[in-house]
N, C-alpha and C positions, 0 to 999 in steps of 0.2 A: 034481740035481747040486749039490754044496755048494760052491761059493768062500771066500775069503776076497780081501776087497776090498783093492788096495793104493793105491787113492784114492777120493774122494769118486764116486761116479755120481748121476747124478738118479735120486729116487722108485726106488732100489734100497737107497742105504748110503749109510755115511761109512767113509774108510779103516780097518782095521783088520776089519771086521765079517766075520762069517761070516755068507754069506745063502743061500740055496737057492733057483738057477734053473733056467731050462729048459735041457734038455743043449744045444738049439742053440745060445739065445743063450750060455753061457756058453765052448762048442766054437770058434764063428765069430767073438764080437764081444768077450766080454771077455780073455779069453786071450792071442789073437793081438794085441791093442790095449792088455798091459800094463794091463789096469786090472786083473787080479785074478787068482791062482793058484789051482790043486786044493787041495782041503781035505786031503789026504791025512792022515794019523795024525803022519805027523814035521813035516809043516807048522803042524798045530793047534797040536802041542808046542812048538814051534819060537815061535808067535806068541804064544799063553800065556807064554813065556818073555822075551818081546821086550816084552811088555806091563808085567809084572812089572819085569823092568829101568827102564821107564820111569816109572811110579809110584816108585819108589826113588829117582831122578835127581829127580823130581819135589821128591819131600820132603826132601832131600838140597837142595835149593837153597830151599827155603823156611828149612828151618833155618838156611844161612848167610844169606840176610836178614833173619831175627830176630836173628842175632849181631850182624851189619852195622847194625841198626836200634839195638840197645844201644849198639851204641861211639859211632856218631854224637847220641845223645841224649847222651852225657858228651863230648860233644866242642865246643870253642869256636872260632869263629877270630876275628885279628884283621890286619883289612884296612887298613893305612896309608894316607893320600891327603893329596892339596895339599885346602889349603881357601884360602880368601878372608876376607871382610869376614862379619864375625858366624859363624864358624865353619861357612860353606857351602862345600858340596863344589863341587869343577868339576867337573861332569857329575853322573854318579850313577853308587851302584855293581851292577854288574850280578850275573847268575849265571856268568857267565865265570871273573868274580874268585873267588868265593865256589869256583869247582871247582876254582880251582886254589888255593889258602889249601887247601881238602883235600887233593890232592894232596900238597903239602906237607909234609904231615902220613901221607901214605903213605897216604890213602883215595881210590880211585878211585872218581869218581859223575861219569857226563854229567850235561854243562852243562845239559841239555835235562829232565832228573828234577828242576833245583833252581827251587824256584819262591820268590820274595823278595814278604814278606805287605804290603808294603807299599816305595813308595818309597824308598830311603833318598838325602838328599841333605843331611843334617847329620851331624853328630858323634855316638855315639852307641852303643845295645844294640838291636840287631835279633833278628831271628827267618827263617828261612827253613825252608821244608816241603822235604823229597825224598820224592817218589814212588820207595820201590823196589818193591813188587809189590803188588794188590792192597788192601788196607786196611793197610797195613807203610808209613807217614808219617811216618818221624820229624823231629822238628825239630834246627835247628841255631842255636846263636848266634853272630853275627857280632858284632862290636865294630870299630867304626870310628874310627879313634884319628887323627889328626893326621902327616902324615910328617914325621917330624927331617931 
């Protein structure tokens, strides 16, 4: 009897797969427990199709991350703050700042993808990495200027 899995089982599949079991178990335990449907001819086509779609979506969002990764490599920001005595900041500036300076700018990136290579607690030209997907890191410059 041929299934296709609609989740992960142990030492049988991963969701998606088409596997061939015994008529029981697939009659009594996968079936009736929603882990997996008949193979049928409209179902194969049907998942064939579903699969395809999702490779497409797939690459379709990789490519707006490689757009996303260009703009933010031509992109600057510049973060105002108080300073003190020898041009120190009070406090430091975070990735909070840094998301919303994009924002700003109409680019949306969690605070949580921006990582800051270093300290920043002077005046200054920095650099900060965003993780958007896989090996897709691009950098950003920050510029930390004095508030008027």
């Amino acid at each position: 009897m041929k299934v296709i899995l609609k989740e992960n089982v142990e030492k049988l599949g991963e969701a998606g797969d088409l596997v061939d079991v015994k008529p029981g178990f697939g009659r009594n335990y996968l079936i009736p427990q929603a882990k997996a449907i008949m193979a049928t001819e409209g179902a194969i086509r049907h998942h064939e199709k579903m699969k395809r779609d999702a490779e497409l979506r797939a690459e379709l969002t990789v490519e707006a991350a490689k757009e996303l990764a260009q703009q933010l490599e031509a992109t600057s920001v510049t973060i105002p703050v108080t300073v003190g005595e020898d041009d120190k900041i009070h406090g430091t500036v975070t990735n909070i700042q840094i998301a919303e300076a994009l924002e700003d700018r109409e680019i949306l990136i969690d605070r949580r993808k921006i990582s800051i290579d270093q300290d920043i607690k002077t005046l200054g030209e920095y650099t900060a990495t965003i993780d958007l997907m896989g090996d897709l890191k691009p950098q950003v410059k920050v510029w930390v200027v004095k508030e008027d």
